[in-house]
C-alpha positions as CSV (number, residue, x, y, z in Angstrom):
1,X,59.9,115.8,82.3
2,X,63.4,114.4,80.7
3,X,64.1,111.0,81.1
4,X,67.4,110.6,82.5
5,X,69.1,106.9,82.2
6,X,71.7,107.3,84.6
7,X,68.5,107.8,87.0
8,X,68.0,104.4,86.7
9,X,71.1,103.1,86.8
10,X,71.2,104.8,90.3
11,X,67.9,104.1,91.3
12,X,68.9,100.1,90.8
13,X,72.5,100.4,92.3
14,X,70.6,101.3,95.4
15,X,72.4,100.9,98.9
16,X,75.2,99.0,97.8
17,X,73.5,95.8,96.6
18,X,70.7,96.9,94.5
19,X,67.0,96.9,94.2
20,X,67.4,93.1,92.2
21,X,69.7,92.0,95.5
22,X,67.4,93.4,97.9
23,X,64.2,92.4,96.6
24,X,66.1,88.6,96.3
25,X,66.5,88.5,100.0
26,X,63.1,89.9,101.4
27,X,62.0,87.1,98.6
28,X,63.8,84.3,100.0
29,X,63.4,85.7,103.7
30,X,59.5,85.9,103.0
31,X,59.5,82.9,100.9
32,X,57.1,85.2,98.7
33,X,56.5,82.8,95.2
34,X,54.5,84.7,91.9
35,X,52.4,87.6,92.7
36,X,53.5,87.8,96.1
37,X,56.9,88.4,94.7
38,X,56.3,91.0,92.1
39,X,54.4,92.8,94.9
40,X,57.2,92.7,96.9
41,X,59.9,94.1,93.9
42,X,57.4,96.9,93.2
43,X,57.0,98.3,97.1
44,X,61.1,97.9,96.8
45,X,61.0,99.4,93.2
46,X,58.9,102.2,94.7
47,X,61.0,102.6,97.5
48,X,64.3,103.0,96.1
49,X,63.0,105.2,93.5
50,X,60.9,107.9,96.0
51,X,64.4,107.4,98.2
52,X,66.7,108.6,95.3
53,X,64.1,111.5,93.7
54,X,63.9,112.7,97.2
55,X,67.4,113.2,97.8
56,X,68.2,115.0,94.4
57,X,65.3,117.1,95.5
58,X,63.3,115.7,92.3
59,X,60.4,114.4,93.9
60,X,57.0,114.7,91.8
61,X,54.5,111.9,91.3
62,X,54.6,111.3,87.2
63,X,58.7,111.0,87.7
64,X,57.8,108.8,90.4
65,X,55.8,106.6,88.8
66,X,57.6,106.4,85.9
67,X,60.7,105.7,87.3
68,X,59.2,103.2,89.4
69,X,57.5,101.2,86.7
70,X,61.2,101.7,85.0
71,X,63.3,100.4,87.7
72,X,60.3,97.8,88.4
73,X,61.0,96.3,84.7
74,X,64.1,96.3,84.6
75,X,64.5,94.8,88.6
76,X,62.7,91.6,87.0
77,X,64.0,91.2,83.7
78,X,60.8,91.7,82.3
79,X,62.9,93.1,79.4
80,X,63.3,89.9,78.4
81,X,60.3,88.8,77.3
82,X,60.9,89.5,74.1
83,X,62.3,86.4,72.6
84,X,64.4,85.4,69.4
85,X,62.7,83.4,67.0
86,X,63.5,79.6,66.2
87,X,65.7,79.0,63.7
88,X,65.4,76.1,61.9
């Protein structure tokens, strides 16, 4: 399997507004707070991914789940856990 980038960059750009936009108004719609909200960004992580594979005809389950975990990360900034050090 090759990891593609742009994948992702599709896979989040989904339907117009994005996994990050969508997953922001079943949120706020379901007035889902913590876990109930990851859960909810995952089912639309998984759901945008398995929407996109299938329609490029890529659908397998290790893509899927990687993509999903992907697109899942990036949908709640968890990339930014990583934080600078203090300067003093």
């Amino acid at each position: 399997m090759n990891f593609d980038p742009a994948l992702v960059v599709t896979i989040l750009a989904f339907g117009g507004i994005g996994v990050t936009g969508l997953t922001e108004m079943l949120k706020r719609f379901l007035k889902a707070e913590d876990f109930w909200a990851y859960v909810i960004s995952l089912v639309v992580s998984a759901g945008a991914t398995a929407f996109i594979l299938v329609q490029g005809s890529a659908f397998a389950i290790l893509p899927f789940a990687i993509y999903t975990i992907i697109v899942f990360l990036e949908a709640n900034g968890l990339y930014k856990i990583v934080a600078k050090p203090n300067v003093v």
